[in-house]
N, C-alpha and C positions, 0 to 999 in steps of 0.2 A: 122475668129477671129485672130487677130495682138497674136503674142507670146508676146511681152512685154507687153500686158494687161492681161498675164495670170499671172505677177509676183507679188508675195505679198508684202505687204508694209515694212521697216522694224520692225525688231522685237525690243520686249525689251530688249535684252539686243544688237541689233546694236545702238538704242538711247542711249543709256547710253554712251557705248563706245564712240560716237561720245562726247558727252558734256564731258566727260574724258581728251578725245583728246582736246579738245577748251578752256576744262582748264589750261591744261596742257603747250598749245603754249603763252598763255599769262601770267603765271607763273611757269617758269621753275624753279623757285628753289623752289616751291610748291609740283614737281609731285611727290613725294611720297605719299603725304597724297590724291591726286587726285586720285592715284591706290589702294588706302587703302580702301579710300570710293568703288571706284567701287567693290571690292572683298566682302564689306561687306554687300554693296545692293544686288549683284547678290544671295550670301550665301543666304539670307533670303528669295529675291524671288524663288530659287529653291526648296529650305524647302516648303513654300507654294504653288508652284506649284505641290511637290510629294504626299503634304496631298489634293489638290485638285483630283488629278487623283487616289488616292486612299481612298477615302470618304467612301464608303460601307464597304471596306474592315477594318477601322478603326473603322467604326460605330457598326461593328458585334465583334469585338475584346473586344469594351468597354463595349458591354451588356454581354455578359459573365462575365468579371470580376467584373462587377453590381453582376449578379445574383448568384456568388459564394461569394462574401464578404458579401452581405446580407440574404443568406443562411447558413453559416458560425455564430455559435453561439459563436464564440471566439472574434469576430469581437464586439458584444453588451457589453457597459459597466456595463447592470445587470450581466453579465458571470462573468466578471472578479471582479466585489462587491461582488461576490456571497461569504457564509461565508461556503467554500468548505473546509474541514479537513480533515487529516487522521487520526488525534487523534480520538483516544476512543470517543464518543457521543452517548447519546442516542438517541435513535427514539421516533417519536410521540406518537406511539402506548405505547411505551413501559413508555412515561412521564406521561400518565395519567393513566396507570391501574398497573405499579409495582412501590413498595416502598423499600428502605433499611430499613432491619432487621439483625437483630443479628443470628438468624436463618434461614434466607432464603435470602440473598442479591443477590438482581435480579441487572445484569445492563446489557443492551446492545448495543454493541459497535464493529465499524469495522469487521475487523477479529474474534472479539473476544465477541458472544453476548452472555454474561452469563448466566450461571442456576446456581448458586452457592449453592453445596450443603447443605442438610438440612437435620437432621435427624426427627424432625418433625413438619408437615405441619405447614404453616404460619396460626394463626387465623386471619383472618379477621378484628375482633372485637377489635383485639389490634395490628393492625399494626400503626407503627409510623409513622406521617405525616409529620413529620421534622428531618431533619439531628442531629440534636442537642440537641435532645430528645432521646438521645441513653441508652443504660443498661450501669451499673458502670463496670470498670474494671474489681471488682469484683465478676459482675453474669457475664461476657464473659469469663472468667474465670470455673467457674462454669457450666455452659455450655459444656466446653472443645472445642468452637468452632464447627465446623462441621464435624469432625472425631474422636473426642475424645475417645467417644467407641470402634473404632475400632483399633485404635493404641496399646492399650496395649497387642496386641497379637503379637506385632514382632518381640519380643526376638530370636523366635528360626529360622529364617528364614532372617535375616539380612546378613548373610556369602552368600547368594544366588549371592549379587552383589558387591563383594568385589573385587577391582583392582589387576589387576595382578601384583604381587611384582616384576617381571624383567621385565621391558619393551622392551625389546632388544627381549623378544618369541611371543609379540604382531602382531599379524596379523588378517585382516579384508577382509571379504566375500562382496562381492554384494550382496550375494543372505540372508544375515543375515536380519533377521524381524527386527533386532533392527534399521540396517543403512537406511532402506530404502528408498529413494527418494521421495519425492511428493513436487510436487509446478506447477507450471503451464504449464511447460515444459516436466514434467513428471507426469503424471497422475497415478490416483490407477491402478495399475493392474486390468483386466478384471475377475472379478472370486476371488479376493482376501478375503482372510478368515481368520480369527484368535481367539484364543478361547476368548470367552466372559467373560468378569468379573463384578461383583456386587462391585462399592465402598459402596453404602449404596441401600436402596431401587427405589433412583429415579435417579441414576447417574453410567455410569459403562464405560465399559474402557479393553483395550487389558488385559485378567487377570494376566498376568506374569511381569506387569508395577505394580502391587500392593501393592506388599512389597516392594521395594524401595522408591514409593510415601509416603508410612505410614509410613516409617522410617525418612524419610527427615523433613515431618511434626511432628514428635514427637521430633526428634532434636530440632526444631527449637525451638518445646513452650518450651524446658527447656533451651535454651538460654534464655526464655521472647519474644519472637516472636508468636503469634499465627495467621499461615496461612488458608485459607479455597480455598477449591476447587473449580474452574469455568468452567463449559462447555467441560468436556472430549467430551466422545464420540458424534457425531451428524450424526443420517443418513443423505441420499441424501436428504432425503425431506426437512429433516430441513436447510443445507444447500442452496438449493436452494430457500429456503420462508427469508433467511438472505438477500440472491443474491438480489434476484426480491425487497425487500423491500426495501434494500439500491438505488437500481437503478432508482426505482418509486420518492424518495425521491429525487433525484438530477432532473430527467425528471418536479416533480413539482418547484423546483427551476430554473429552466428555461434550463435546459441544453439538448444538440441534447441529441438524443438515445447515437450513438457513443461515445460521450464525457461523459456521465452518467456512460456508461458500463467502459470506460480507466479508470474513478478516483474511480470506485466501486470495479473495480479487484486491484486495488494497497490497498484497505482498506479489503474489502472481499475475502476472496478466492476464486476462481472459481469452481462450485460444481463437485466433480469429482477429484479434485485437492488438498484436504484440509484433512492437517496431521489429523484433530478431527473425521474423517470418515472411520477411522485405527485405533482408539482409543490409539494412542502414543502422543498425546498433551494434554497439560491442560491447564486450565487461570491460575493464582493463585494471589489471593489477601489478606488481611489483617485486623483485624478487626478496624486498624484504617483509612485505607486508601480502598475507595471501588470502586472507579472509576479506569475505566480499560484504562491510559493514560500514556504518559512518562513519570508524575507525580511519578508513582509509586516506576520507578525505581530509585529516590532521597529518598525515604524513607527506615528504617530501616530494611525492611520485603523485598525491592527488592534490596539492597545495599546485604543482607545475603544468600539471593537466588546468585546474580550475581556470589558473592565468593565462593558458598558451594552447590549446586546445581548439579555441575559436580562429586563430591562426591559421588551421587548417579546415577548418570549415564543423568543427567539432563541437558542440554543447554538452553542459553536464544536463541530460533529457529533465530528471526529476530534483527539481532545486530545494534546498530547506527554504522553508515557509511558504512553498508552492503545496502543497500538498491536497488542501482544498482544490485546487483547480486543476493539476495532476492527476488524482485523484491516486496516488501513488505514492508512498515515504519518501522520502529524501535519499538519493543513492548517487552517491560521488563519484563510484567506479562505473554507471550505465553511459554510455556516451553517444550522441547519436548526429550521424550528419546529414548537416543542412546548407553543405556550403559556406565559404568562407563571409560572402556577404550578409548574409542572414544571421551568420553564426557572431559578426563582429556588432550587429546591434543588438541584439538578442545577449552579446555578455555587456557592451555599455551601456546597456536600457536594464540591464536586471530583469531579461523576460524567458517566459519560460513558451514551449512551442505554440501552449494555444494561446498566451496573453499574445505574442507575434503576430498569430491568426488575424485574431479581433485586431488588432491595428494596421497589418496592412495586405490583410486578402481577402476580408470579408467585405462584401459590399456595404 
């Protein structure tokens, strides 16, 4: 066999270059745009040459990003309709079988799913079916709210939480029950214990938090304020039946697992993780405002709390535009004590528990 019948024919890009060239000699003052053209054909046939030779390998690259964008529930525009909140809301459960009363105002919500105290039991038979159908100022009044009874024994035990007159001998412990940590980052201590206290029969709470809470709310009604208590102490159980129910609730809304459990821990706290399971938090709301939302804190009862609350050793826990460092929305009505000394720089510093941390208990 002859060697020059072993030679190949030319290629596409000697064709080209030939017709370039032939352009080229019969108008010379054309050849730029004759080399333009060629640089721009070759560009394109080498693009399509390298997606030819590599066909499998593009084909296996695009079914992956198929099957994580379509698996991806950020990706469906029911996710992003979805009417996902961290405000206060109640659950379904709780829209059709609890009512606001005067004496028992149920609400449940994010972080904060009420039991608001009651001295006694709701009847049945007269609970209110409408907001608007409420008692007169006068019987809420009358009443004294939800702690009225117990308030008038805290004359002599007031001096218990009184701010230290020099603040210059002020200094704070780690290991103080008042400061202590919890959030998600820092979980309950393993084994943690604290004496138990009765607010009333069906609500109780770390008991050395008791006289200061009852002094704050007897304050308050004689400014004309009357506060009531929400959702102190919750065991693990209860917190995790908040957990699971907030999370079920986004899973039926359409969202992954993953993406249910991220927007449930920034509304919920993670059980394990939740100041109300220490019994140093409370809700607190008012008898005119009953939902547990930002709402609150534009009203009279969270505008009094905001300013006076550290008085008794009180912070509003989750501050707006803490929230990055909270790790938690902004919520007016969650209140958590730290003692009055802590609680008095902590509102003139504009700090919220862990900016405190990092300034003065971390080494």
């Amino acid at each position: 066999m002859r060697a020059n019948s072993l030679q190949m024919g030319p290629t596409f890009r000697d064709k080209l270059m030939e017709q370039v060239r032939s352009f080229n000699r019969k108008h010379k003052k054309l050849k730029f745009f004759g080399m333009f053209y060629a640089m721009v054909v070759l560009l394109f046939y080498n693009i399509g040459l390298h997606f030819c030779h590599n066909v499998k390998r593009y084909t296996c690259l695009a079914s992956i990003l198929f099957f994580f964008i379509a698996s991806s529930s950020f990706t469906y525009p029911d996710a992003i309709s979805l009417n996902v909140s961290f405000i206060s809301d109640f659950d379904k459960e709780a829209e059709q079988k609890e009512y606001y009363t005067l004496d028992s105002l149920e609400a449940v919500s994010s972080e904060s799913e009420a039991e608001l105290a009651s001295n006694t039991p709701v009847d049945k038979d007269k609970i209110i079916e409408e907001e608007d159908n409420g008692l007169s100022e006068d019987q809420e009044l009358a009443q004294g709210f939800v702690l009225a009874n117990q308030i008038d024994d805290l004359d002599d035990s007031e001096d218990d939480f009184k701010e230290t007159e020099d603040s210059s001998e002020v200094s704070f412990d780690k290991t103080d029950w008042k400061l202590i940590l919890v959030n998600k980052q820092h979980p309950i201590p393993e084994g943690y214990e604290f004496p138990f206290g009765d607010i009333n029969e069906s609500m109780h709470c770390d008991k050395r938090v008791i006289s200061p809470l009852m002094a704050m709310i007897k304050d308050a009604a004689n400014t004309g304020i009357n506060l009531a208590i929400c959702s102190p102490f919750r065991d693990n159980d209860r917190q995790e039946g908040l957990f699971s129910r907030k999370i079920n609730n986004y899973l039926e809304a359409g969202l992954s697992y993953k993406d249910a459990y991220n927007v449930t821990s920034q509304a919920v706290t993670v059980p394990g993780a939740s100041e109300h399971q220490i019994g140093l938090a409370f809700d607190i709301v008012c008898g005119t405002y009953y939902s547990l939302d930002e709402g609150f804190g534009d009203t009279a009862a969270g505008k009094w709390l905001a300013d006076n609350s550290y008085k008794y050793g009180f912070i509003v826990r989750y501050l707006k535009g803490k929230e990055n460092i909270t790790g938690i929305e902004y919520e007016p009505w969650h209140f958590r004590y730290v003692g009055v000394d802590a609680a008095t720089i902590m509102h003139e510093q504009d700090l919220c528990l862990e900016e405190f941390w990092d300034m003065y208990l971390y080494d």
